[in-house]
N, CA, C and O atoms as a DFTB+ gen file, in Angstrom:
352 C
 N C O
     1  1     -11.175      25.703      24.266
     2  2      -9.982      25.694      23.455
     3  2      -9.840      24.313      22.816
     4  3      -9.657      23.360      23.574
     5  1      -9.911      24.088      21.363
     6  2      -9.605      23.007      20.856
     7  2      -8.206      22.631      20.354
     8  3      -7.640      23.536      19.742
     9  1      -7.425      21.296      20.509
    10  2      -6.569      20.768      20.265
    11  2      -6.649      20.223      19.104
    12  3      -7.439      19.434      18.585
    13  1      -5.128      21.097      18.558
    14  2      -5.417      19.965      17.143
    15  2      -4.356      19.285      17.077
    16  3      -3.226      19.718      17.302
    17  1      -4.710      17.931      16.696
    18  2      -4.049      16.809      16.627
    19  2      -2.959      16.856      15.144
    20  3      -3.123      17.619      14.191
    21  1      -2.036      15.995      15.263
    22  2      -1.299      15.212      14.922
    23  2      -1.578      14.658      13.556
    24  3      -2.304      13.724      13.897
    25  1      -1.516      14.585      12.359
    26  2      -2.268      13.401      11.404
    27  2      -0.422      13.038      10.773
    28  3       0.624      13.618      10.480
    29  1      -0.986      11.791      10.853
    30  2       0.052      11.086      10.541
    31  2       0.466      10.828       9.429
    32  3      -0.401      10.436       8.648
    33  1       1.733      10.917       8.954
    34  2       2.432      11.191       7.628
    35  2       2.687       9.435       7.149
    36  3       2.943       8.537       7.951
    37  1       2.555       9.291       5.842
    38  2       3.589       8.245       5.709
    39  2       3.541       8.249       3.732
    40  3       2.710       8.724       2.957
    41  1       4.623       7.616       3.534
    42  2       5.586       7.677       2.186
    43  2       4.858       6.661       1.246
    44  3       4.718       5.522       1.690
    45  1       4.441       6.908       0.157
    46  2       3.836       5.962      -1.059
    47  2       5.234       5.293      -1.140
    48  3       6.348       5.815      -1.090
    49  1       4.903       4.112      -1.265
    50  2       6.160       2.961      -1.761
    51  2       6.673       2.886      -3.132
    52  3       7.672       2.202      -3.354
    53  1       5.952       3.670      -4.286
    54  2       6.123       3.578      -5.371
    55  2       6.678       4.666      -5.823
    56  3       7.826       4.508      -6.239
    57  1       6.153       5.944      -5.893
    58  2       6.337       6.988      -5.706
    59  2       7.257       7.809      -5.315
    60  3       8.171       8.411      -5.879
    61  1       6.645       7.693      -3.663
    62  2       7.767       8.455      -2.881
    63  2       7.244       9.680      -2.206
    64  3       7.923      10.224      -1.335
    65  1       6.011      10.170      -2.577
    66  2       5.662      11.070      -2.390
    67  2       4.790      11.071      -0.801
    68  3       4.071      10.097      -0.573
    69  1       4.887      12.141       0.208
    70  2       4.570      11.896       1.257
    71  2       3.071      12.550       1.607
    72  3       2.841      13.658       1.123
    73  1       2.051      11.921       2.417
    74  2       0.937      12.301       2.155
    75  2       0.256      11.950       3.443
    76  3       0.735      11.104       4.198
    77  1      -1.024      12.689       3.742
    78  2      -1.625      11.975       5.039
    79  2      -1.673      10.800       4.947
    80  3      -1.580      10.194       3.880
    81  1      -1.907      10.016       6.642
    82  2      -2.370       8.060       6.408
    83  2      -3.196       8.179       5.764
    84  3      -3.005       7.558       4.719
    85  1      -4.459       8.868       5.802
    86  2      -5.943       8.595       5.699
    87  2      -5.911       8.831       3.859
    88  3      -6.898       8.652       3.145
    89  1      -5.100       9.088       3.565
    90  2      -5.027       9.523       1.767
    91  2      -4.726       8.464       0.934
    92  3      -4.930       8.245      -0.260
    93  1      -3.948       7.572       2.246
    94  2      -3.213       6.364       1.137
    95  2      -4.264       5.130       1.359
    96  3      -5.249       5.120       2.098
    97  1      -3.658       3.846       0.305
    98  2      -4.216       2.519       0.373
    99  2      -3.223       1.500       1.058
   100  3      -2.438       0.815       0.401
   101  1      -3.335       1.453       2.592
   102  2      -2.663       0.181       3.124
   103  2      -2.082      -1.200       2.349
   104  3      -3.037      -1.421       1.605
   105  1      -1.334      -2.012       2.134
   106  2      -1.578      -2.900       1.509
   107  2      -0.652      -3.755       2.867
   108  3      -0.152      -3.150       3.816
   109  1      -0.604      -4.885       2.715
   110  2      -0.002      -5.792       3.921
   111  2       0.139      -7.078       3.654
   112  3      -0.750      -7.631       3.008
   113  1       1.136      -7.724       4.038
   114  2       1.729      -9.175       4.041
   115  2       1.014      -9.799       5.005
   116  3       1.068      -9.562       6.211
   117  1       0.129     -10.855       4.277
   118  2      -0.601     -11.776       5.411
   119  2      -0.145     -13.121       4.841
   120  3      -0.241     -13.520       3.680
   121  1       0.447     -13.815       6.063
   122  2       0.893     -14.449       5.804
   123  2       0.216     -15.955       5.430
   124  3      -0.461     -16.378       6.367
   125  1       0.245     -16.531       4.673
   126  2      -0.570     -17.409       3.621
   127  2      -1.660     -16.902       2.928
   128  3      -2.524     -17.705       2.575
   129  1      -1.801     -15.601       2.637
   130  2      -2.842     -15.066       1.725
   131  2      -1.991     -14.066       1.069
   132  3      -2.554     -13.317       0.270
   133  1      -0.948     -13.949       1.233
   134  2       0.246     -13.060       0.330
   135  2      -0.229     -11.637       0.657
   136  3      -0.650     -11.257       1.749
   137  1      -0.079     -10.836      -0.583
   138  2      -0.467      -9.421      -0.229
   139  2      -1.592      -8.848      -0.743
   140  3      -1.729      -8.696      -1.957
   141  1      -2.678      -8.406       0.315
   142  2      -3.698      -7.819       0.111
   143  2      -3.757      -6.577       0.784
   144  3      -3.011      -6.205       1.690
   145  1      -5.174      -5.654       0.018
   146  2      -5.859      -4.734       0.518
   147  2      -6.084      -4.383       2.428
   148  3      -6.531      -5.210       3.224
   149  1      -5.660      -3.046       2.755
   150  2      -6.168      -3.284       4.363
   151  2      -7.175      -1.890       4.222
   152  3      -6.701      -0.854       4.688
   153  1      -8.087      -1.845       3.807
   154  2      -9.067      -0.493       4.054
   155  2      -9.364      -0.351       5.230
   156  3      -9.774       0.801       5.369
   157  1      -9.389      -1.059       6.449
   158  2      -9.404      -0.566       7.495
   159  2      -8.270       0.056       8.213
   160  3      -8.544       0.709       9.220
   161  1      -7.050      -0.050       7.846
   162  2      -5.660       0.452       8.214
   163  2      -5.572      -0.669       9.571
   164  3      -4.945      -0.133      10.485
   165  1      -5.935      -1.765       9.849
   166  2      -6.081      -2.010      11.036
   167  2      -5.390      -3.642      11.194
   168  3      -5.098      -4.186      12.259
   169  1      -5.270      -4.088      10.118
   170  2      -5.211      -5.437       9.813
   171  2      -4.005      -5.798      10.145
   172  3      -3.124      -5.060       9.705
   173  1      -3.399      -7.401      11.278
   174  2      -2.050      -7.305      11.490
   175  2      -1.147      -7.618       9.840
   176  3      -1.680      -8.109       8.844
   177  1       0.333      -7.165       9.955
   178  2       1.090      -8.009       9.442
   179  2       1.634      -6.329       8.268
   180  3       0.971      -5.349       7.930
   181  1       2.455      -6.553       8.108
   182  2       3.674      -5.753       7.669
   183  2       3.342      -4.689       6.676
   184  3       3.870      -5.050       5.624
   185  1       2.725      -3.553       6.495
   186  2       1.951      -2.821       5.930
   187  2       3.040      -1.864       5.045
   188  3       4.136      -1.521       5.488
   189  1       2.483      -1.481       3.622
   190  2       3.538      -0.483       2.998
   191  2       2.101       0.055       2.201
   192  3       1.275      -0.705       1.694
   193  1       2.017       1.572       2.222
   194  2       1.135       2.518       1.434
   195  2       1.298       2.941      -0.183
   196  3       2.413       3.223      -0.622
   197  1       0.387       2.960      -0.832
   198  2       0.648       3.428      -1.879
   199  2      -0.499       4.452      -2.114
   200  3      -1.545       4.325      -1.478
   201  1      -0.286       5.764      -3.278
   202  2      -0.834       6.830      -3.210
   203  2      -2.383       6.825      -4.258
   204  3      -2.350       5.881      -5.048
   205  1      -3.389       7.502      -4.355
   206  2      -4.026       7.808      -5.376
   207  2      -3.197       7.485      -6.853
   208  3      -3.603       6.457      -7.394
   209  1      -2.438       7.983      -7.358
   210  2      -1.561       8.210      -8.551
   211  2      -1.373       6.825      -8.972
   212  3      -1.583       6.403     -10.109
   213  1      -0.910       6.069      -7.850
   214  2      -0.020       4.804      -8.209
   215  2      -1.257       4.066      -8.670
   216  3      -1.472       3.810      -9.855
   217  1      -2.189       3.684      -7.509
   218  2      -2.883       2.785      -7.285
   219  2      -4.059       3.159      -8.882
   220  3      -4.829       2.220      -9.082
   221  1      -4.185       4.140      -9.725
   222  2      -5.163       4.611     -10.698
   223  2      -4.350       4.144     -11.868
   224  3      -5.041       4.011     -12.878
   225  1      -2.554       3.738     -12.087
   226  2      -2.072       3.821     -13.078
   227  2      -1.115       2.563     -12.606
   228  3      -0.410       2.579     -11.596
   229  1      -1.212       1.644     -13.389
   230  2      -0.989      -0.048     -13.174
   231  2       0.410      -0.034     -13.667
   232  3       1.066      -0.990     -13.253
   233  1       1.162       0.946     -14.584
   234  2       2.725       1.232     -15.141
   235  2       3.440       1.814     -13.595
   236  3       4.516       1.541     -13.064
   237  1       2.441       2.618     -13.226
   238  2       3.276       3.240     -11.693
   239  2       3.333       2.150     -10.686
   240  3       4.256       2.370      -9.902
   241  1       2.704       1.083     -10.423
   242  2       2.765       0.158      -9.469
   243  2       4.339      -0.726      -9.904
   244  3       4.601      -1.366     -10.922
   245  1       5.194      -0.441      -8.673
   246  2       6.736      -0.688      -8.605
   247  2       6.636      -2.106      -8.275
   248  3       5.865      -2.042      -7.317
   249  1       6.900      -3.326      -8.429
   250  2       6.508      -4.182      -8.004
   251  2       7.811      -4.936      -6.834
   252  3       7.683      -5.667      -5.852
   253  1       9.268      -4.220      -7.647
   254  2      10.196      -4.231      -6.845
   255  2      10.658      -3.743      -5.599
   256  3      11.508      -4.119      -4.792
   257  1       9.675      -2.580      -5.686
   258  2       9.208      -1.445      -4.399
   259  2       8.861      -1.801      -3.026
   260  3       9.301      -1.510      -1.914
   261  1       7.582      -2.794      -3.653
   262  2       6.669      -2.793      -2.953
   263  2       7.186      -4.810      -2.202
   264  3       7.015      -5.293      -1.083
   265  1       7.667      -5.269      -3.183
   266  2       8.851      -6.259      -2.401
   267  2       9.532      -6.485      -1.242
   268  3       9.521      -7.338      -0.354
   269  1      10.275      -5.243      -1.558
   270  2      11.447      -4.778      -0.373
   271  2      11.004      -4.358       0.145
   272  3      11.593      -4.419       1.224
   273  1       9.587      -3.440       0.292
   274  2       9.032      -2.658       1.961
   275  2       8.216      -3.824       2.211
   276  3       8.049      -3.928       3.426
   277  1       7.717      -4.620       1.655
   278  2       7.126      -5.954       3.004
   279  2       7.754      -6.949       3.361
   280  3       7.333      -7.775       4.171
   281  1       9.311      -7.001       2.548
   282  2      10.349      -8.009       2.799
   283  2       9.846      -9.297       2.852
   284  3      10.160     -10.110       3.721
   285  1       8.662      -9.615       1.464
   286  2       8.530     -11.038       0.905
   287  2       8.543     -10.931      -0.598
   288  3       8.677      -9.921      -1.289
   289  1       8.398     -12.016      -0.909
   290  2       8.255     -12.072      -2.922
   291  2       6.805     -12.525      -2.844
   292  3       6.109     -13.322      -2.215
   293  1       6.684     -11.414      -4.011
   294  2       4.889     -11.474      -4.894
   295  2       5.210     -12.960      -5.632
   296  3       6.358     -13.173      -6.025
   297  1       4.592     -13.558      -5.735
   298  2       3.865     -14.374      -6.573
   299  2       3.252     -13.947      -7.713
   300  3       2.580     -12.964      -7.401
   301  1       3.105     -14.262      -9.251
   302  2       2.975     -13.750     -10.364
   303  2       1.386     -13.574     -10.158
   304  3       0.857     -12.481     -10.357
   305  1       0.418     -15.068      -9.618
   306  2      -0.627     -14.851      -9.350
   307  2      -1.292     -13.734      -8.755
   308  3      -2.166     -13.040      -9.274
   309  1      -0.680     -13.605      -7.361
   310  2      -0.858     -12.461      -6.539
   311  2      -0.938     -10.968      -7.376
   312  3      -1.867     -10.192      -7.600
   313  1       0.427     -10.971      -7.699
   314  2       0.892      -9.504      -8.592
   315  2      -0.402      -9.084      -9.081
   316  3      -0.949      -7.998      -8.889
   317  1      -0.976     -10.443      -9.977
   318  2      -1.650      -9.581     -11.110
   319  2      -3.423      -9.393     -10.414
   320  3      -4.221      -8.525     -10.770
   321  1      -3.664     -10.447      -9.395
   322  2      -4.782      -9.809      -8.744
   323  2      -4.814      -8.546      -7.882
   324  3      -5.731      -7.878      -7.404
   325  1      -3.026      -8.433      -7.848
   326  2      -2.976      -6.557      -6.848
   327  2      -3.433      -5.806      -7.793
   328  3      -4.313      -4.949      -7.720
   329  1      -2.630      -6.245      -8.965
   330  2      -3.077      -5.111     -10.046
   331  2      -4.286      -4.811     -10.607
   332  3      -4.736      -3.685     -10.818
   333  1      -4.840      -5.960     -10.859
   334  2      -6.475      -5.801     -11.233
   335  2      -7.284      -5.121     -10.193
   336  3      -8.372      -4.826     -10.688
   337  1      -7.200      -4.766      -8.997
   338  2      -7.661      -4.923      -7.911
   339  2      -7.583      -3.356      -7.902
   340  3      -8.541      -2.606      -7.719
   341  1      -6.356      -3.007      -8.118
   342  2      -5.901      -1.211      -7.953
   343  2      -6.273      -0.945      -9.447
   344  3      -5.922       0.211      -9.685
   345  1      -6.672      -1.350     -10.239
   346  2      -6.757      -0.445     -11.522
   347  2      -8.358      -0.547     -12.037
   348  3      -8.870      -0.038     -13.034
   349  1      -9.015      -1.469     -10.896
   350  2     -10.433      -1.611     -11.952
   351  2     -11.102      -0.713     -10.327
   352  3     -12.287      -0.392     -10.243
């Protein structure tokens, strides 16, 4: 008899839209490297998801969004290497 597990839900920050973990792109507040990429889902420090949709279309990336769910301020520098980063 096999058990099936659990897959864990969580909310695009931009969006809104709710989706498996394994669907979204981690992103996380490290602190003195601002906010980067976590493709391993594993990395410490204050994590908020964003979806396929967002991360393909650089107008959908909320920047005010994504602010308030890691409860620091982007840096203009930062911003625009998130953005290059999710759109290329």
């Amino acid at each position: 008899m096999s058990v099936l597990r659990r897959v864990p839900q969580r909310t695009c920050v931009s969006c809104g839209v709710k989706t498996d973990k394994r669907e979204l792109l981690r992103l996380v507040s490290v602190p003195g490297d601002g906010v980067v990429a976590d493709l391993t889902g594993k990395k410490n420090g204050r994590g908020a998801y964003l979806c396929m949709l967002c991360r393909s279309a650089s107008k959908c990336l909320r920047r005010d969004r994504l602010e308030y769910a890691l409860r620091i301020k982007i840096d203009e520098d930062n911003w625009q290497a998130l953005v290059g980063a999710m759109t290329s």
